[in-house]
C-alpha positions in Angstrom: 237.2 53.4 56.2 233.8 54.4 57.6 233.9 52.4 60.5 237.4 53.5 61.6 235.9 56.8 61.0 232.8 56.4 63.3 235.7 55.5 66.3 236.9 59.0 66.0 235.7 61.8 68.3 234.0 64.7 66.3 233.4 62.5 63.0 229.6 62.9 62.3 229.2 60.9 59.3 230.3 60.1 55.6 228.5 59.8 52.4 230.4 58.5 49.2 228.3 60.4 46.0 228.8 59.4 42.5 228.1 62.2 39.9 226.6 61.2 36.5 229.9 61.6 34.2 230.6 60.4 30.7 232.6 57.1 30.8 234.6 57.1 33.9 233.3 56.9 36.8 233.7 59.3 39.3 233.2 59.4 43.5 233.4 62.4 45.6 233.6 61.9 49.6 232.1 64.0 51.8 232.8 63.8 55.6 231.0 66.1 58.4 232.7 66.5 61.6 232.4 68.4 64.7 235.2 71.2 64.4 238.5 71.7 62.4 240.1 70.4 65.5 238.5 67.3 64.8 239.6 67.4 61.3 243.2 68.1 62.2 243.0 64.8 65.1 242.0 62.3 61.5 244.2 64.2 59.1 247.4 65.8 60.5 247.7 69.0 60.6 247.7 70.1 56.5 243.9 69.3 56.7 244.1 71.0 52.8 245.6 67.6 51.8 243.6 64.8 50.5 243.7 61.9 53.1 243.8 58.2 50.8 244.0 55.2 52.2 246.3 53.0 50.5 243.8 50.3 49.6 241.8 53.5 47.8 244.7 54.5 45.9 245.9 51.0 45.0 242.3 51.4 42.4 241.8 54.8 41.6 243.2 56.2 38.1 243.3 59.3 40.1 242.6 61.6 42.9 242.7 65.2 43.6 245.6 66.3 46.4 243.7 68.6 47.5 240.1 68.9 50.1 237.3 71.5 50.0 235.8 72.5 53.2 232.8 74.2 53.9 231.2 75.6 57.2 227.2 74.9 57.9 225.5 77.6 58.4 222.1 75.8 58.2 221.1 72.2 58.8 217.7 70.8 59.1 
């Protein structure tokens, strides 16, 4: 998915975390981008919805249908 991502105008980059949880394991995806019009150009415009590829949900147990977003207001 990352490299269909970098093809996208306003996408600035992706980092997939993993949290230390008991015995599932867990990944949380975090994607910068330029503005919410950029969002709304990769997602449609619900950008509150989760956005899974198909491979990704063919092998998760589970995902949350719903997105966080957050504004910076400082980067170094």
């Amino acid at each position: 998915m990352v490299p269909q991502l970098k093809a996208l105008t306003g996408h600035r980059g992706a980092w997939l975390l993993r949290p230390k949880t008991g015995d599932e394991v867990e990944l949380v995806a975090l994607t910068l981008w330029d503005s919410r019009a950029s969002i709304e150009a990769f997602a449609g415009s619900d950008i509150d919805r989760a956005h899974v590829q198909p491979r990704a949900r063919a092998v998760l147990s589970s995902f949350d249908d719903v997105v966080d977003h957050y504004e910076v207001v400082y980067g170094d």
